[in-house]
C-alpha positions as CSV (number, residue, x, y, z in Angstrom):
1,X,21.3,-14.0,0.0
2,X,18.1,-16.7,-0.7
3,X,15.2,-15.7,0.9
4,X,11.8,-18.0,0.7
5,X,8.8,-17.8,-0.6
6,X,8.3,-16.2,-4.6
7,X,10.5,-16.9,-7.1
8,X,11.3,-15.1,-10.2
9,X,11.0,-17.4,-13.4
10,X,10.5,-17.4,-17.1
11,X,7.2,-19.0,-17.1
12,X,4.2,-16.2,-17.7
13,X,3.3,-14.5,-20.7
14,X,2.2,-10.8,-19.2
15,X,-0.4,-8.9,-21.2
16,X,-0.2,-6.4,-19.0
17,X,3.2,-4.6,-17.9
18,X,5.1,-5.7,-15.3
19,X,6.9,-3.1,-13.3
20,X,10.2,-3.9,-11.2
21,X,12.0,-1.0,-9.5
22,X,14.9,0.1,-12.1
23,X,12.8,-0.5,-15.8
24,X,9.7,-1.8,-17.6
25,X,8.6,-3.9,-20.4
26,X,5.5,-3.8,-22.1
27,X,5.6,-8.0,-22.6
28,X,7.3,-9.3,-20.2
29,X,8.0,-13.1,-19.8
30,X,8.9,-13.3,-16.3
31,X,6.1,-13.8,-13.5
32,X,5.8,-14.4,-9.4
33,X,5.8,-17.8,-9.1
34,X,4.3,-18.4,-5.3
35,X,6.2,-21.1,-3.7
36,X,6.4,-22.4,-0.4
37,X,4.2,-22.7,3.1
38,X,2.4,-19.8,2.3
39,X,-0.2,-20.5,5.4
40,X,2.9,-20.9,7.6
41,X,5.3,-18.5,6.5
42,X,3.9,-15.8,4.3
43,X,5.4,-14.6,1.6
44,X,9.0,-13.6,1.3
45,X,10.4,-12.7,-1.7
46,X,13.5,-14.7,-3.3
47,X,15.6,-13.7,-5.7
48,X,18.0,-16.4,-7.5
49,X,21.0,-14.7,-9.2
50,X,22.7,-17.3,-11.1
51,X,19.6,-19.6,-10.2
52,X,18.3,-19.4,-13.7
53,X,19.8,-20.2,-17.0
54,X,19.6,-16.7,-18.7
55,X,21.4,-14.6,-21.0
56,X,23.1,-12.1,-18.5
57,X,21.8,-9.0,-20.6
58,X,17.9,-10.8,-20.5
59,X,14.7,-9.2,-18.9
60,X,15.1,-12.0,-16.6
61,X,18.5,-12.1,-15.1
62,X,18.2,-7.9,-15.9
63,X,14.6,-8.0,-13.1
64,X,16.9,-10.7,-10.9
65,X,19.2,-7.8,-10.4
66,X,17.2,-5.3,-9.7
67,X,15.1,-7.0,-7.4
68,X,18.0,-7.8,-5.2
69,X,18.9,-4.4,-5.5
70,X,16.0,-3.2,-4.2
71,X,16.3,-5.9,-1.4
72,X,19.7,-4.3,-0.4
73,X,18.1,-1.5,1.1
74,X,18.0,1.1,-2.8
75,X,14.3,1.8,-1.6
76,X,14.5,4.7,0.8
77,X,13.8,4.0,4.3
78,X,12.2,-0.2,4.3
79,X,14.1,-1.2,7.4
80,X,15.4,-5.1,6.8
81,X,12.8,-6.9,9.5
82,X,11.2,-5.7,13.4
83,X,9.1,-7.1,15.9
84,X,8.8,-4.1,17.9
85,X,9.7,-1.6,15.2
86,X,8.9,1.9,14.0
87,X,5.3,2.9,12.4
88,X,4.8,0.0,9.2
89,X,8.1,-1.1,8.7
90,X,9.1,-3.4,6.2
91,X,8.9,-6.6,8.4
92,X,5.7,-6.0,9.6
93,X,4.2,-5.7,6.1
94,X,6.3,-9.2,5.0
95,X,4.1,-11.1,7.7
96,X,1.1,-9.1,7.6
97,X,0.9,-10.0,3.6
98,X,-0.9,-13.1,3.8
99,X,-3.9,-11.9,5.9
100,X,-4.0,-8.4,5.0
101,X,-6.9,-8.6,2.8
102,X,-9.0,-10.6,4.9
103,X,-8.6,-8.0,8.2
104,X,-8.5,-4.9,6.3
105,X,-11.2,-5.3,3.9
106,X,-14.1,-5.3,6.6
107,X,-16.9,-6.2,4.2
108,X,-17.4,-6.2,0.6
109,X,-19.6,-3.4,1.5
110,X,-16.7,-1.3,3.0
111,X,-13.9,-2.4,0.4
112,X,-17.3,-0.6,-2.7
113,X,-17.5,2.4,-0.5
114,X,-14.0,3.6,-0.5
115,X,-13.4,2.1,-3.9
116,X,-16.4,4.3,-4.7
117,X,-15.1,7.5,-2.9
118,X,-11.7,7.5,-4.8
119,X,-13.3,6.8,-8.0
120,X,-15.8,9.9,-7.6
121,X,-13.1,11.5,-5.8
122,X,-10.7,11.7,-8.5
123,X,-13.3,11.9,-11.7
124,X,-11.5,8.9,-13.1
125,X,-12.7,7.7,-16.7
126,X,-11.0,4.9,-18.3
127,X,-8.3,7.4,-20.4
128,X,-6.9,8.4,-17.4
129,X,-3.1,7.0,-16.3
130,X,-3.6,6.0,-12.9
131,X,-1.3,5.2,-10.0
132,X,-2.0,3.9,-6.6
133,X,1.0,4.7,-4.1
134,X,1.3,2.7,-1.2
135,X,-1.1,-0.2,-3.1
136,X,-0.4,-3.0,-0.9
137,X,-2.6,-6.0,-2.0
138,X,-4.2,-3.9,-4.7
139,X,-7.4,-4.5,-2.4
140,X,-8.6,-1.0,-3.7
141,X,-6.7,-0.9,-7.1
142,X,-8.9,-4.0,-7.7
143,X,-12.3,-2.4,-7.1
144,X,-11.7,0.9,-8.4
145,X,-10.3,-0.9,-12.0
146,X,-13.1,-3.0,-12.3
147,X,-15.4,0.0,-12.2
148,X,-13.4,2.4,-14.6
149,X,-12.2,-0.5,-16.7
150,X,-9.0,1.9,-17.5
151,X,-7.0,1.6,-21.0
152,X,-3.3,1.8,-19.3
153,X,-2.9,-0.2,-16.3
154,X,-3.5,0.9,-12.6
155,X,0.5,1.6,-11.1
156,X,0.5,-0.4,-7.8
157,X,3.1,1.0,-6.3
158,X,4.4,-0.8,-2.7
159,X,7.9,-1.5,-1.3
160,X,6.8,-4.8,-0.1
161,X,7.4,-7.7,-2.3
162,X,5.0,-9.9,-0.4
163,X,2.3,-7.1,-0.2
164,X,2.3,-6.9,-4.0
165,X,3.0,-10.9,-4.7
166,X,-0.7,-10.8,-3.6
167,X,-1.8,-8.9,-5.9
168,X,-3.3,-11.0,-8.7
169,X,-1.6,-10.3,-11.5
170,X,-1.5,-10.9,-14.3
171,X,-4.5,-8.4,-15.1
172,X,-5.0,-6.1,-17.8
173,X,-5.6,-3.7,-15.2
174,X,-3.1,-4.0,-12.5
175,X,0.7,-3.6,-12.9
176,X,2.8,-3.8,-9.7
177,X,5.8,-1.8,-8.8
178,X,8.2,-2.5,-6.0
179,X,9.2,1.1,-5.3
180,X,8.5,3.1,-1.7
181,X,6.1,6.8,-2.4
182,X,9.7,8.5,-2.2
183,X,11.5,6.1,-4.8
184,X,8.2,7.5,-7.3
185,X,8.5,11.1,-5.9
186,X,12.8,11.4,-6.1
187,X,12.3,9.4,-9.9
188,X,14.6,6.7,-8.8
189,X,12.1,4.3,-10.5
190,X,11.6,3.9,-14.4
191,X,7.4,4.8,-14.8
192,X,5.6,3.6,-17.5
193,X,4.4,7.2,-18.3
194,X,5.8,10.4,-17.9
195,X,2.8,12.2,-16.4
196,X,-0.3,10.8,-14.3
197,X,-3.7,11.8,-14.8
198,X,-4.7,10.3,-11.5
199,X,-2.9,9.1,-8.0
200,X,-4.2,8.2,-4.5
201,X,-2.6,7.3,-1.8
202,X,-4.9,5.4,1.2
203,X,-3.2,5.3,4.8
204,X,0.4,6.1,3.4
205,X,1.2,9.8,4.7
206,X,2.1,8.6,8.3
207,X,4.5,6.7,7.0
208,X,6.6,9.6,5.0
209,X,9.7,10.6,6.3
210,X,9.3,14.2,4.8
211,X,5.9,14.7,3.5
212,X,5.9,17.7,2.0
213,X,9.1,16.8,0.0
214,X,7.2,13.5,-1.4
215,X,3.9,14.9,-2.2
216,X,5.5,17.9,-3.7
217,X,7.7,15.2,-6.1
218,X,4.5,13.1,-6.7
219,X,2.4,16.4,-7.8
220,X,5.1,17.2,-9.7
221,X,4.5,14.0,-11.8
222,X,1.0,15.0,-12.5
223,X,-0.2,16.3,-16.2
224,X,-2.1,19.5,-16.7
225,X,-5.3,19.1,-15.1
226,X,-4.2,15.7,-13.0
227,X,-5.7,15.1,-9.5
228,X,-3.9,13.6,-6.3
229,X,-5.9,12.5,-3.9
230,X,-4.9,11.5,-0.2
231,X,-6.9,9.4,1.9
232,X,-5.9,9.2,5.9
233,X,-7.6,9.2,9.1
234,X,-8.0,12.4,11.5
235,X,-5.5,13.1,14.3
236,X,-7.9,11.7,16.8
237,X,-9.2,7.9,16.4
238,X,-12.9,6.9,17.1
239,X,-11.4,2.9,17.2
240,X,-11.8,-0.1,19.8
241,X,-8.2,0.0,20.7
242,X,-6.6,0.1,24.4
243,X,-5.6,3.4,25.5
244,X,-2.2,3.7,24.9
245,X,-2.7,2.6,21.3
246,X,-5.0,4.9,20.9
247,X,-2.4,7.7,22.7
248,X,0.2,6.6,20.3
249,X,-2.1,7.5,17.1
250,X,-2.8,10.8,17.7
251,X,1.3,11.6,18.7
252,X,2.2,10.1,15.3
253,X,-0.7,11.2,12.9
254,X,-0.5,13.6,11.0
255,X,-2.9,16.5,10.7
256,X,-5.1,16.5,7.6
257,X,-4.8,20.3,7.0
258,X,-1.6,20.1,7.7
259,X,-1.0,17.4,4.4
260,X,-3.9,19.8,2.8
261,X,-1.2,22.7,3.1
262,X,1.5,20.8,1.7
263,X,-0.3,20.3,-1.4
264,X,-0.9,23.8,-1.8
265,X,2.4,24.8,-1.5
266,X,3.1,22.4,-4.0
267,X,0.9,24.8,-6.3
268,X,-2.2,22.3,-6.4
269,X,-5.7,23.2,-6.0
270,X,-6.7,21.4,-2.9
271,X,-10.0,20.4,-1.0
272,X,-10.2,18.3,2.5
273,X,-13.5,16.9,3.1
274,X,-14.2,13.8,5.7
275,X,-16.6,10.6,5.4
276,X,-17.2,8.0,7.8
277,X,-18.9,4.3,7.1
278,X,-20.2,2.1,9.9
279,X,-18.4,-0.6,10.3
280,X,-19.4,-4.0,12.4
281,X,-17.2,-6.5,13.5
282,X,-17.2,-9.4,15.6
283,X,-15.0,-8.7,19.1
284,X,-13.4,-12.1,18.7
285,X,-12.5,-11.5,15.7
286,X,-11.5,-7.6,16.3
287,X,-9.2,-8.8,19.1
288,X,-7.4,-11.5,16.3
289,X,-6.7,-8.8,14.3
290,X,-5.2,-6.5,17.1
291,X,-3.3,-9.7,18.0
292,X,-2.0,-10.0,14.7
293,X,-1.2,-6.1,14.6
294,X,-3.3,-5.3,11.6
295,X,-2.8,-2.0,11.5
296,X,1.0,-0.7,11.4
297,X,0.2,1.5,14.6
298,X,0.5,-2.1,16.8
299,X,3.8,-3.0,15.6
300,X,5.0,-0.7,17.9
301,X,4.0,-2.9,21.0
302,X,5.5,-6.0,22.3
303,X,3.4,-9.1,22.2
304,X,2.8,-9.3,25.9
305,X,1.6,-5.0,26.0
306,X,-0.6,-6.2,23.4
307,X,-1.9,-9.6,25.0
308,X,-2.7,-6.9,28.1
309,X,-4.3,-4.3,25.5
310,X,-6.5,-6.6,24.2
311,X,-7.9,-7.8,28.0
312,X,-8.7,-3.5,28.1
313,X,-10.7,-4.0,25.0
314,X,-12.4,-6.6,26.4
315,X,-13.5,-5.3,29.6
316,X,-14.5,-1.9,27.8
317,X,-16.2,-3.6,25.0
318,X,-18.1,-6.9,26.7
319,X,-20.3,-7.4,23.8
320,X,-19.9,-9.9,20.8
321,X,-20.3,-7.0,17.9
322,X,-18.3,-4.1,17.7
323,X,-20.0,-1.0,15.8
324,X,-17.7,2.4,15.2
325,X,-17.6,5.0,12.4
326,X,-14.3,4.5,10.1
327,X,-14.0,8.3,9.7
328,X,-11.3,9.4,7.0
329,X,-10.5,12.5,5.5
330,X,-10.0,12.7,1.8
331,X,-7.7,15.5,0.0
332,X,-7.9,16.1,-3.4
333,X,-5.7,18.1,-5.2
334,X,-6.0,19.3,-8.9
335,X,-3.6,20.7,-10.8
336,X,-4.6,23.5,-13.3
């Protein structure tokens, strides 16, 4: 089945390794080619079986395949497409890939703190092997590599193709792999290491099927001494959202000490503290985003219960500036 948007080709010499869902090279001559109206459309991913002229049994034809396998629905629970759809489905990140950066990085101030918190969070020197679960865009990966400068490249893990065709790579630092938090917990992905010294995941526990069955397979993969950090929000959100957005949140959030347990049982050492920055935003630009369903929580509401939740936030919020606390919680986990 063609789709538009990236295609695979033999075309870049990767430093760095590029990850696919299924296997790994350390040199990898294949690279995301970005193709189409990317304004327009976004990025969807293409695959082109027999597209390329390739020895069946190359990396090439060999990432072809397991891209499209991927695509077929072997990453656990990535629903095909949705306009009103469950929590941060598959569909919604596709067309959210092209302006995620831009809504959800706030400020470069805001992108340095929380780079800065899971950095300090997770005492991470440049020895450690790192992995980023739920990576997106790499908006964090980004920030928190530059800082540590890491020997083995940061794992940006993400089921999206188009979240992680914006990730910038190549880079000595980043390497993407298409694989969901359970496809890295279950080991139905080929990981460039056998243990992790480090892994965060930002904003990804809501979306987890089974939590404690994922984290406990993701401590699992850590080495003596490796931390896992979670970053999420608290049941209740301090946002400029319309009421029943806001309602909706707090039914499908989970409960930080509730993912703190589940990290104990999974025989980690495990802290929760919280930290909030200020953020400031422009309402015009606030209600774009909400229009646009930034965060995964609006993809559950139809266009015109959003046109009608953004005249609440409006009439609640009649200034030009918006000013909140982004409050998160942030659970580290260490095992001895």
């Amino acid at each position: 089945m063609p789709f538009t948007g990236v295609e695979l080709a033999c075309c870049l010499q990767v430093e760095c390794p590029f990850v696919v869902a299924g296997g790994r090279f350390d040199r990898l001559c294949v690279g995301l080619v970005l193709g189409g109206d990317l304004e327009a459309e976004g990025v969807v991913e293409q695959v082109l079986l027999g597209g390329l002229e390739v020895d069946p049994s190359g990396a090439v034809s060999w990432a072809c395949r397991a891209l499209a396998q991927v695509r077929r629905g072997r990453t656990a629970g990535v629903p095909e497409d949705n306009s009103v759809e469950g929590v941060g489905g598959a569909g919604h990140y596709g067309r959210l890939a092209r302006d995620f950066d831009r809504y959800w990085a706030y400020s470069p101030a805001f992108v340095a703190w929380m780079a800065g918190r899971i950095t300090h969070a997770l005492s991470l020197s440049p020895g450690d092997r790192i992995a980023d679960i739920g990576a997106g865009t790499g908006l964090y990966a980004r920030e928190v590599a530059r800082a540590v400068r890491p020997a083995h490249p940061v794992v940006c893990a993400d089921p999206s193709p188009a979240m992680l065709a914006r990730l910038n790579s190549p880079s000595p630092y980043l390497a993407p792999l298409l694989a969901s938090a359970e496809d890295v917990a279950e080991g139905r992905v080929d990981l460039p290491c056998e243990r992790f010294d480090a892994v965060w995941l930002k904003e990804v526990v809501h979306h987890l099927a089974d939590p404690a069955r994922t984290l406990a397979g993701l401590s699992a993969l850590l080495a003596p001494g490796g931390r896992l950090l979670v970053v999420m929000r608290p049941a209740t959100l301090a946002y400029p959202l319309f009421p029943a957005a806001l309602a909706r949140f707090q039914e499908s959030q989970p409960d930080p000490a509730e993912i703190a347990h589940h990290l104990r049982s999974a025989g980690l050492t495990t802290t929760l503290t919280y930290a909030e920055h200020e953020l400031r935003i422009g309402l015009d630009r606030h209600c774009t985003m909400v229009r646009a369903r930034y965060m995964s929580l609006l993809s559950t509401f139809s266009d015109g219960e959003l046109e009608e939740g953004i005249q609440q936030i409006r009439a609640a919020h009649p200034g030009p500036e918006l000013v909140f606390p982004d409050r998160f919680a942030f659970i580290c986990a260490r095992r001895c």
